[in-house]
C-alpha positions as CSV (number, residue, x, y, z in Angstrom):
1,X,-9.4,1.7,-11.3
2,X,-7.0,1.7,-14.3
3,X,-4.6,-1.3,-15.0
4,X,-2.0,-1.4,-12.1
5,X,1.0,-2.9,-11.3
6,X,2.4,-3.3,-8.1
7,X,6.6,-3.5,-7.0
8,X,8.3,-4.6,-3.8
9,X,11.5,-5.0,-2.0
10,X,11.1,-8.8,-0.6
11,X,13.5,-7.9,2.4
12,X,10.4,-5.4,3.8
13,X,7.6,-7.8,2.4
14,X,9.4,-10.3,4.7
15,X,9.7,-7.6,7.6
16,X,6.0,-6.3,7.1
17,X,4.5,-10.0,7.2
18,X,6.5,-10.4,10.8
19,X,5.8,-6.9,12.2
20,X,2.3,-6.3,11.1
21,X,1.0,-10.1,9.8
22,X,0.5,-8.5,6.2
23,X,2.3,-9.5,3.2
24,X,2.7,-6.8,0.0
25,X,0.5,-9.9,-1.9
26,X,-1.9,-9.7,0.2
27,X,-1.8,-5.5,1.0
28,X,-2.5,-4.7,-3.1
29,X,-6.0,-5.8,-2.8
30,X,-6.8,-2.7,-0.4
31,X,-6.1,-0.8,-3.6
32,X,-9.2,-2.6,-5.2
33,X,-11.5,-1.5,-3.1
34,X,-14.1,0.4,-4.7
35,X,-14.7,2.4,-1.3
36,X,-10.6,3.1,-0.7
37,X,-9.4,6.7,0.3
38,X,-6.2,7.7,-0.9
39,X,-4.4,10.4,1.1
40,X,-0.9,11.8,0.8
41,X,1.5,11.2,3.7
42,X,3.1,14.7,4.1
43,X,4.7,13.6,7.0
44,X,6.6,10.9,5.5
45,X,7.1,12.9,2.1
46,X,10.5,15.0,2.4
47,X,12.7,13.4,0.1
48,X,9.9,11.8,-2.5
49,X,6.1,11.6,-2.6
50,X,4.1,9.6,-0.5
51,X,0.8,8.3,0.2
52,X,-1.4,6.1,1.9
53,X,-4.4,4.1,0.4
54,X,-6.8,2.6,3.3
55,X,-8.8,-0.4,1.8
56,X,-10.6,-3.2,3.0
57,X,-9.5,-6.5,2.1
58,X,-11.5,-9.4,3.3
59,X,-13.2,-8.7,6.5
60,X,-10.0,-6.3,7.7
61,X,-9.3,-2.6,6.8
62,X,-6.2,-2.4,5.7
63,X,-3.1,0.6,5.3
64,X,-0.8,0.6,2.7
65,X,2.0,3.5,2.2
66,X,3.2,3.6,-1.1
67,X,5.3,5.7,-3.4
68,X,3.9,6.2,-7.8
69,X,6.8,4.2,-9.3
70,X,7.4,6.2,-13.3
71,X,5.7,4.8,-16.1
């Protein structure tokens, strides 16, 4: 995996961590995995791109939508 960087909104980071016991820290690893799928949401995709990356991180499997922010 190339160099990435990762961006947030801290309000959902905050919301995420209390609905789901995930914070976006913790989440980015999933995109590390070396096993990861990456699949594109189209239900979720009407009004910009979408996908989902499913990783494991630690001893969990982990889901992470996420949007390609430009360059």
């Amino acid at each position: 995996m190339t160099h990435q960087s990762f961006e947030w909104d801290q309000r959902r980071n905050t919301t995420n961590q209390k609905a789901h016991g995930v914070a976006f820290e913790e989440a980015q690893f999933a995109f590390f995995d070396e096993n990861r799928i990456i699949a594109h949401d189209e239900k979720h995709s009407s009004k910009e791109e979408r996908w989902f990356c499913i990783g494991k991180v630690g001893d969990r499997i982990l889901t992470v939508r996420f949007t390609y922010g430009s360059s």
